[in-house]
TORMAR-538487 format. One line per 10 residues: their letters; for each residue y, x, z of N, C-alpha, C. Coordinates in Angstrom, 1 decimal, padded with zeros to 4 digits. Layout:
BEGIN
a	Y/X/Z/Y/X/Z/Y/X/Z  ...
END
This chain:
BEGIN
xxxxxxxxxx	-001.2/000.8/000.0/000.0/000.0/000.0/001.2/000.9/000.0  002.3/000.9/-000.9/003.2/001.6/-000.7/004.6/001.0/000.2  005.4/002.0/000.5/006.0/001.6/001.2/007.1/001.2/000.3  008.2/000.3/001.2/009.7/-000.1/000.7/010.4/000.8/000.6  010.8/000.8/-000.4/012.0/001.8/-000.7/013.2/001.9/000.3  013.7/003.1/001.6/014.8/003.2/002.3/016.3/002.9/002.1  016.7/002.9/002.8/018.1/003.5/001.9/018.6/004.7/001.6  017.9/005.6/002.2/017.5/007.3/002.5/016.9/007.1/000.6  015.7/006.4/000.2/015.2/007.0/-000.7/016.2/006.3/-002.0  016.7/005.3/-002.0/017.9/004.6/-003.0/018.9/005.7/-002.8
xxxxxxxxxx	019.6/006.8/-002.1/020.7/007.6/-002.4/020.3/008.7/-003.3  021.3/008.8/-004.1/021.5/009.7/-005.1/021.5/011.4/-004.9  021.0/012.3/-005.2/021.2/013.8/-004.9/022.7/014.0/-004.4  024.0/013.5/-005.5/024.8/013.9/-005.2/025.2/012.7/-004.2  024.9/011.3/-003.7/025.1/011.1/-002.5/024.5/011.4/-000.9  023.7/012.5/-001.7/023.3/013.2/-000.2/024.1/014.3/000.3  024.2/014.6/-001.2/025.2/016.1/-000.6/026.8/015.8/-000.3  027.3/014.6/-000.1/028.3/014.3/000.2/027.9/014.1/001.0  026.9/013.0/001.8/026.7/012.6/003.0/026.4/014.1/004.2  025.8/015.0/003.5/026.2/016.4/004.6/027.5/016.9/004.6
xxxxxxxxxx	027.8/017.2/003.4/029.2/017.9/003.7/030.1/017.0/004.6  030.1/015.6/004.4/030.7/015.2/005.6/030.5/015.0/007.1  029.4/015.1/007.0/028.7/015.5/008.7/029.3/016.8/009.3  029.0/017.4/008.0/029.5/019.6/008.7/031.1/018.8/009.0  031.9/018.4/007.9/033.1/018.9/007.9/033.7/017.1/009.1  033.0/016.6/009.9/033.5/015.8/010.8/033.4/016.5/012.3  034.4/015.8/012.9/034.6/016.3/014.1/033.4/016.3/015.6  033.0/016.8/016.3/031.8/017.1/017.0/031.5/015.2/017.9  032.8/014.4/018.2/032.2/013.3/018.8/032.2/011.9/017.5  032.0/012.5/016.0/032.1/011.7/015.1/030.7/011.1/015.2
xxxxxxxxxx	030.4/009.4/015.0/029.5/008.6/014.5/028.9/008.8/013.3  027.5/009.5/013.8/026.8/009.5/012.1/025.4/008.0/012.1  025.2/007.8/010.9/023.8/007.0/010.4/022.9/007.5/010.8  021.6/006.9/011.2/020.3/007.1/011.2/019.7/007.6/009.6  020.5/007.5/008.8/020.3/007.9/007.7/021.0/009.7/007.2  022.0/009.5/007.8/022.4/011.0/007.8/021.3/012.3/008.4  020.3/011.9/009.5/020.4/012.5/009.9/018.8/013.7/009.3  018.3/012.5/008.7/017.2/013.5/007.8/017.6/014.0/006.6  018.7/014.1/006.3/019.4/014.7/004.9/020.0/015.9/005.4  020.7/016.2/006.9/021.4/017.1/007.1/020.0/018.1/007.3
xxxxxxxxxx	018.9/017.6/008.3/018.1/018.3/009.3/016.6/018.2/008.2  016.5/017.9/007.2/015.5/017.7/006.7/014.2/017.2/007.7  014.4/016.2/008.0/013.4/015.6/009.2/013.3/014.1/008.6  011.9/013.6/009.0/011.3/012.0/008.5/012.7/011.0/009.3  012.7/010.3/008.9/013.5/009.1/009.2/012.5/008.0/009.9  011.2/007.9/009.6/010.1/007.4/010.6/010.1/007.9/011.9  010.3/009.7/011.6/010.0/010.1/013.0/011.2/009.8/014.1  012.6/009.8/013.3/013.2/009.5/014.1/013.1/008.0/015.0  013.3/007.1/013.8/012.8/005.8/014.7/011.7/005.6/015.6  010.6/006.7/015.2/009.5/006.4/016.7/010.4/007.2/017.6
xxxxxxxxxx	011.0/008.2/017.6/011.0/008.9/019.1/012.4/008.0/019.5  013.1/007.2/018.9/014.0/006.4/019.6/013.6/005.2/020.4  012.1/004.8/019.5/011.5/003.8/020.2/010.9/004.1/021.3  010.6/005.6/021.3/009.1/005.8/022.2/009.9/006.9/023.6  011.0/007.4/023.1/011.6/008.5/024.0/011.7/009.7/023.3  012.0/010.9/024.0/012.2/012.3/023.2/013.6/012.4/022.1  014.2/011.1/021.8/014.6/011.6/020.4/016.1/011.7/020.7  016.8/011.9/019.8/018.7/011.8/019.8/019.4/010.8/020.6  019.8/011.0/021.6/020.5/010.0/022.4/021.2/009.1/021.4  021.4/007.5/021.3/022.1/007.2/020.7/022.8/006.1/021.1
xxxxxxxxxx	023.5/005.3/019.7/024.3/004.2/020.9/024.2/003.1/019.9  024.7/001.8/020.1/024.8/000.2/019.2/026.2/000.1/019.6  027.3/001.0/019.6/028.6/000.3/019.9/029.1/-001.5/019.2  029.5/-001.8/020.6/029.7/-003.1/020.8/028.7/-004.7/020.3  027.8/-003.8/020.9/026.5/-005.2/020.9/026.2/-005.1/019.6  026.3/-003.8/018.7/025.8/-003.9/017.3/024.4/-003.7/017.3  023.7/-004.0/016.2/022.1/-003.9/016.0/022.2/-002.2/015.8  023.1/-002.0/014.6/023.1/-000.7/014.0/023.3/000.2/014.9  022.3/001.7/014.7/022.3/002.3/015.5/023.3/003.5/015.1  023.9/004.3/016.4/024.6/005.4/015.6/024.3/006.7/016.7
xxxxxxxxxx	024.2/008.1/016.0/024.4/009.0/016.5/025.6/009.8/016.5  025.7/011.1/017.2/027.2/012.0/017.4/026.6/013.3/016.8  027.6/013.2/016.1/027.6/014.9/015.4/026.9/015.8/016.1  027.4/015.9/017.4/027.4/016.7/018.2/025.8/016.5/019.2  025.2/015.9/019.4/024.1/015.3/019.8/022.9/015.8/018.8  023.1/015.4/017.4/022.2/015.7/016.9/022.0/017.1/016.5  023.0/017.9/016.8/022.8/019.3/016.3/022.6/019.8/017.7  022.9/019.2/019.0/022.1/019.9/019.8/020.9/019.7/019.8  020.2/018.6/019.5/019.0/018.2/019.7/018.0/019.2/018.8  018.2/019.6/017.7/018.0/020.3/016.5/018.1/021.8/017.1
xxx	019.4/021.8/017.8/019.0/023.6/017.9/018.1/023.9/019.6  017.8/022.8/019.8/016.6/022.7/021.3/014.9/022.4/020.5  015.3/022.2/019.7/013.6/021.7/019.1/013.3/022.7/018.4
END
């Protein structure tokens, strides 16, 4: 059975490489996507959502009672240079 196509796998090469350059070049307590964060770190986007569901993974947040999840610039590159 294959899977649904992401929104990770619908982005375009050159809207990945925009989506990093903007991560580097944002400020350390900037809100990034759950989607940013396997483009910058080359990591599953699966894996992220299990260790958010299960523990271990990127602290993150739902500002203001939102479903959407977001991470900090700064969070996930510490997380990354501890792993």
């Amino acid at each position: 059975m294959a899977h649904r196509p992401t929104k990770l796998d619908r982005m375009t090469a050159e809207e990945k490489e925009a989506a990093a350059k903007a991560f580097w070049e944002a400020p350390d307590e900037a809100l990034v996507t759950p989607e940013t964060i396997p483009i910058v770190f080359d990591v599953s986007g699966y894996s992220l959502q299990y260790k958010r569901s299960n523990g271990g993974g990127i602290p993150f947040s739902k500002p203001n009672g939102s479903r959407k999840v977001f991470y900090t610039k700064a969070d996930a590159i510490k997380f990354f240079e501890n792993s």
